[in-house]
C-alpha positions as CSV (number, residue, x, y, z in Angstrom):
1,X,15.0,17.3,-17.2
2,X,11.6,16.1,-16.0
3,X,12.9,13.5,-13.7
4,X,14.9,16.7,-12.0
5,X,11.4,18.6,-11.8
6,X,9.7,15.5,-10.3
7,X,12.4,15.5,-7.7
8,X,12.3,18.8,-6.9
9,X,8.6,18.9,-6.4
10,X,8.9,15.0,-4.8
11,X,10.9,16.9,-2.1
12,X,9.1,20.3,-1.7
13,X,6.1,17.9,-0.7
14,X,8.4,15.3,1.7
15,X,9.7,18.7,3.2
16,X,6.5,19.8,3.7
17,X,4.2,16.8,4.8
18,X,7.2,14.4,6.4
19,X,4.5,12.3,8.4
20,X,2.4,11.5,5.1
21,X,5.5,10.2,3.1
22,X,6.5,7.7,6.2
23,X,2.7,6.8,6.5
24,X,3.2,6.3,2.4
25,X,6.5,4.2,2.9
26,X,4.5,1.7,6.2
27,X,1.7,1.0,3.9
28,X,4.2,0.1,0.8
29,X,5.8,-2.6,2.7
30,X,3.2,-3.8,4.7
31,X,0.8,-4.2,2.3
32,X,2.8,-5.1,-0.4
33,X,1.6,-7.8,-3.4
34,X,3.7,-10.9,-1.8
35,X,2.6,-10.2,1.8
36,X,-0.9,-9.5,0.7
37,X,-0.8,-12.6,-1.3
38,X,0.3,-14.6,1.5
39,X,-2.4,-13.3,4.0
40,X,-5.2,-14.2,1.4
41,X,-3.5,-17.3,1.0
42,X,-3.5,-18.3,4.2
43,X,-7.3,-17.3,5.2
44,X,-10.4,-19.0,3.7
45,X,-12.1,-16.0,1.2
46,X,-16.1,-17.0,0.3
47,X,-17.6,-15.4,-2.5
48,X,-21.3,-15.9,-2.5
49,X,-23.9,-13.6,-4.5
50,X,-21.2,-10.9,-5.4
51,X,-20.0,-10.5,-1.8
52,X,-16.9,-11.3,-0.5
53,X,-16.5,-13.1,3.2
54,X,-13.3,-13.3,4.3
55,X,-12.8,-16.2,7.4
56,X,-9.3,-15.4,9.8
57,X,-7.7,-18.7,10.7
């Protein structure tokens, strides 16, 4: 029953914003836990009096 209202209401808002669900969906999979893990893996990060520096290889 609830999962049927969520649905409903999931696709009221999909019908009526279309471009904010896709812009939704991009960020998902491009800034998604393994890729982001990667990326921070693969440039140096400083952390020096409670700021955060990060250095692109």
């Amino acid at each position: 029953m609830a999962t049927e209202l969520f649905s409903t209401v999931l696709q009221k808002f999909i019908n009526k914003s279309p471009i904010t669900v896709m812009i939704q969906g991009l960020l998902e999979q491009l800034l998604n836990a393994e890729k982001l893990d990667q990326w921070f893996n693969k440039n140096r990060i400083i952390k020096d009096n409670g700021h955060t520096l990060i250095i692109f290889n």
